[in-house]
Each structure stands twice: as structure tokens, then as C-alpha cells.
TORBAVO-389779 format. One record per residue (C-alpha): x, y, z. Coordinates in steps of 0.001 Angstrom, whole numbers, plus 500000, padded with zeros to 6 digits. Each point is the difference from the previous one (the first is absolute). Layout:
XYZ;...
//
This chain:
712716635312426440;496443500442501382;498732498351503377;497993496787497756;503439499492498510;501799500285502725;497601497629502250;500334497721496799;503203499673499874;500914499537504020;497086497642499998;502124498030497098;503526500129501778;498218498808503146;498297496948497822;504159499395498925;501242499518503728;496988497670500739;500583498116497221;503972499793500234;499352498648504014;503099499033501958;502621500238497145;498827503747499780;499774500679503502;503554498759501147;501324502556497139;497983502782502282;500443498518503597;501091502240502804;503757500023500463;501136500355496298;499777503181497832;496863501991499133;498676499093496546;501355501677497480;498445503249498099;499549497916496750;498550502536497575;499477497638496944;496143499419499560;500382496115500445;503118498328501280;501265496274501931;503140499155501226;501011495965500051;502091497889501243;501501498159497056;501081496953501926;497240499564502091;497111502175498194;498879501333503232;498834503618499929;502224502604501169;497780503424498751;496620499783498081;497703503121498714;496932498811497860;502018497389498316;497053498139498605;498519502308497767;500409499516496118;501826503225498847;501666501044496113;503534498978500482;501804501806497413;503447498766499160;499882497682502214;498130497933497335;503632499777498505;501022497297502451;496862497813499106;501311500681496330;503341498872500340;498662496531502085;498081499307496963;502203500166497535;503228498433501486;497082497020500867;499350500073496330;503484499171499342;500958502418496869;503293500286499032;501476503408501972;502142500241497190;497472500659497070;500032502900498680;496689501976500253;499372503159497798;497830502901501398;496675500397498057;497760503325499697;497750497780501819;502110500147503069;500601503863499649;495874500531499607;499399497849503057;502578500578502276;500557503770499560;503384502246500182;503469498207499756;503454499929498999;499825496584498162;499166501545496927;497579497783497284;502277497738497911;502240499493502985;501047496477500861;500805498235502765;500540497056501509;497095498697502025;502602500012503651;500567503458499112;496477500707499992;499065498037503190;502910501915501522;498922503689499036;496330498748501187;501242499147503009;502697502607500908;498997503027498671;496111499496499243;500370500118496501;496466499507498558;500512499380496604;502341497661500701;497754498054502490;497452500570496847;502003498207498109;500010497032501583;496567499716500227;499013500473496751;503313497552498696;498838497043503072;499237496900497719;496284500374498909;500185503681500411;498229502608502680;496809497703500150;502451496901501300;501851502399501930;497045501014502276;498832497056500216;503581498403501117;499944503071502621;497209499307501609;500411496297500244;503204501127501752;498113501945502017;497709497036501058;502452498087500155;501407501744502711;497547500684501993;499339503366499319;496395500213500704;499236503304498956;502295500486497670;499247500820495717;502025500641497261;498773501754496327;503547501029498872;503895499815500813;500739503354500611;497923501220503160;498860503080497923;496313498880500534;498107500853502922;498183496031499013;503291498183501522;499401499779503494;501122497853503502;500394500769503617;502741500179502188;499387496487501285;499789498970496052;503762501963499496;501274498272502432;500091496869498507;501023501554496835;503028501345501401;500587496920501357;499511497917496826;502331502565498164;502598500090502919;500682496296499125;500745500893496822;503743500830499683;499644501847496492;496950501916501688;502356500852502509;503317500970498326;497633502473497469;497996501467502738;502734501512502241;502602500596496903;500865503738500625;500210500344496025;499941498998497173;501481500874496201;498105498943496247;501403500591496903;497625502296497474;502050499793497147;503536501732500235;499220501255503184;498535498275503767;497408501375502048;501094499887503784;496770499068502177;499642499986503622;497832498442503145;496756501784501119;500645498989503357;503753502188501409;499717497279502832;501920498023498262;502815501651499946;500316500769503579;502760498192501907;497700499536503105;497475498191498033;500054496785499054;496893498847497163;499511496674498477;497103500988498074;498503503659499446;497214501530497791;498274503299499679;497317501271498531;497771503173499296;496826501231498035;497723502284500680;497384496989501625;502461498310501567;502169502696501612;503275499226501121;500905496283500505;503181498134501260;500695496276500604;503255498793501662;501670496690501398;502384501264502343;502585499380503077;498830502210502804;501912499007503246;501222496978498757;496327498850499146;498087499244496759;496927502146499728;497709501223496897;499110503538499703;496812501048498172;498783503306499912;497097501346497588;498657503241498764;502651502604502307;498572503022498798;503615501810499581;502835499068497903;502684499342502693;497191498530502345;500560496899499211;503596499788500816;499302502157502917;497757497391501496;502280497124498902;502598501885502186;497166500468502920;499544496232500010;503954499581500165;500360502107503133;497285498262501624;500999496890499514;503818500830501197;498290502001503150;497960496872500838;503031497381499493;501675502375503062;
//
């Protein structure tokens, strides 16, 4: 990184702290643990019962979000109300726009299955899908999403499709947040986002899928809501909802630049959180 950038970017954390004020600086004060080595390019740490700010790191800026998109997807169409039950077949259309899969074209599913393989293991033709099958079709669909958005209060937030494969659907930490939050009240949301796996049938035989995030199976974690994400724009992304010392906090970290970074840093944010609780 080259002294302009650098200068840049201490000149944006520095615009963060000022911005975050006391709830920031009580997460910092003297007495508790140093701050924690957070390596993900943008990150923020909340209380969920209060929504005071434990960690921050240029949580404002708009940023691609990847798979994380998935979560806005499955809000939408559980708001819409379609029957989880309906069977959904999967079109050449899904296979041209959301790449390599194992749900082969001709496939059908229900529409739960789909919103769970979305939600557990990424699964972008699934999350396709149900876009392209939300009543009205992908036009409605992005224009449901970002009414959700609004609706939330996600001020920087935009949606163009349900997968997170564009580099055009973007938020910021601060935006996630409430995302999380909005799908952590969902109990559906919840159960399919922290399922360990999950099994389809593909004619005389099932394909056995698993979650992105191996969190989720770890005894000493305990998730109500988790979502990951990566492309090439948006690096590696993870949301959670979890317990950490008895306490409620969201974890959002964008663009880690390594493929166990983000876990890593989830981890970092753990420890420092138990150090400063003793």
C-alpha cells in the first residue's frame, strides 16, 4: 500500500472513532483490552440489546456484499408470503445467470428448500430461483428488495439481483446490521442459516449440502443468524448474531482478503470481548 493510501485510509479510520464518540471510546478506554487486530477491510461490532458500539472500522462505507444479499432475499420472499411448499423447477435461465451448481436444470424443488440451500450453503441458483419465481418476476423482486431495504433504514444500501454475484448490490456495515437484525427475528431465517446440512432429492438419488460458515458447528459457539459471502469485489464477508459472554452482539466483517480471515477475526473479536468481560 503506498504512503497516499495509507494516509487515506488512517485519515478514514480516524473520521470512524470521531464519528462513533463515546459509544466507541468506552469499547477502547484504558483498563480493558487493546483493540483487536481486525484484518477484515471494514468491520462493527454491536450490541444487539442495546445497539451501542462495541468495535467499528469504516463501517459507513457502501461496499459489494456478496452472499450476504441472500439474507435480503429470503426477507423478501417469506414477506411476499409464497407457499414454501411449491414446487419450483430449475430453468437454464438460472444455470446462465447464476453459474456452476449441483441443482442440475429440470430439477425441482420446493421453494423452503431453496430458501434453505440459499441460506445455508450459498447456493446461487437456488437463491436465483427465487428471484426470478417472486410474484411479478426479477423486476418486482428488486424492487420489493429495495423497498425492504428502505424500509429498514438501510441508507446506503441497493439491490439489482438475489444472489450477491454482482458487484451492483451494495450496503455498509451499519446497513448489515440492521439486516441481520431484521433476519435474526425471523425464526425460518434462523433455523436455515445455522443448519449444519442439508439433503435434496435429484431423482433416485439426494445431494448432501453443507454450511459455508464451520462456526456453526462448533460447540463453543452459539449463532442465531449467520451469512457469508465472497466474490472477487467483495472479498470475504461474514454476518453473525451471536452469544459472546452471555451477551447479544452482531458481527460484520467485509472484504478479509484471505479465506479463513474472516473467521480468524470473528475469533479475534471473541477473545477480546472475553479478555475485556475479566
Amino acid at each position: 500500500m503506498g504512503i497516499c493510501c495509507r494516509a487515506r485510509y488512517a485519515l478514514a479510520i480516524a473520521l470512524s472513532t470521531v464519528l462513533l464518540g463515546t459509544a466507541f471510546a468506552s469499547a477502547a478506554s484504558p483498563g480493558q483490552a487493546p483493540r483487536p487486530e481486525v484484518r477484515s477491510s471494514a468491520a462493527l461490532v454491536i450490541d444487539a440489546a442495546d445497539s451501542s458500539v462495541l468495535f467499528a472500522q469504516r463501517d459507513d462505507v457502501a461496499v459489494p456484499v456478496a452472499s450476504i444479499t441472500k439474507l435480503m432475499t429470503a426477507l423478501v420472499v417469506l414477506d411476499a408470503g409464497q407457499s414454501l411448499d411449491e414446487l419450483v423447477t430449475i430453468t437454464r435461465e438460472d444455470a446462465r445467470k447464476a453459474g456452476k451448481s449441483r441443482l442440475a436444470t429440470g430439477m425441482r424443488l420446493t421453494r423452503g428448500e431453496l430458501l434453505h440451500l440459499a441460506l445455508m450453503s450459498s447456493e446461487n441458483r437456488a437463491a436465483y430461483a427465487l428471484g426470478r419465481s417472486y410474484p411479478g418476476g426479477m423486476d418486482a423482486f428488486r424492487r420489493a428488495a429495495n423497498a425492504k431495504a428502505i424500509e429498514l433504514e438501510m441508507s446506503s444500501s441497493h439491490f439489482v439481483e438475489p444472489t450477491g454475484l454482482s458487484s451492483r448490490n451494495v450496503a455498509s456495515a451499519r446497513d448489515l446490521v440492521k439486516l441481520v437484525n431484521a433476519a435474526a427475528a425471523n425464526p425460518i431465517i434462523r433455523q436455515y442459516s445455522t443448519d449444519q446440512h442439508h439433503s435434496v432429492k435429484a431423482g433416485r438419488t439426494s445431494l448432501e449440502f453443507r454450511n459455508t460458515n464451520n462456526l456453526v458447528a462448533r460447540p463453543d459457539w452459539d449463532i442465531a443468524v449467520q451469512k457469508t459471502g465472497y466474490t472477487l469485489a467483495a472479498g470475504q464477508c461474514l454476518v453473525m448474531n451471536t452469544m459472546i459472554e452471555g451477551r447479544s452482539v452482531i458481527i460484520v466483517l467485509l472484504n478479509s482478503f484471505g479465506k479463513y480471515t474472516r473467521v480468524a477475526d470473528a475469533r479475534r473479536i471473541r477473545k477480546w470481548m472475553e479478555a475485556a468481560r475479566n
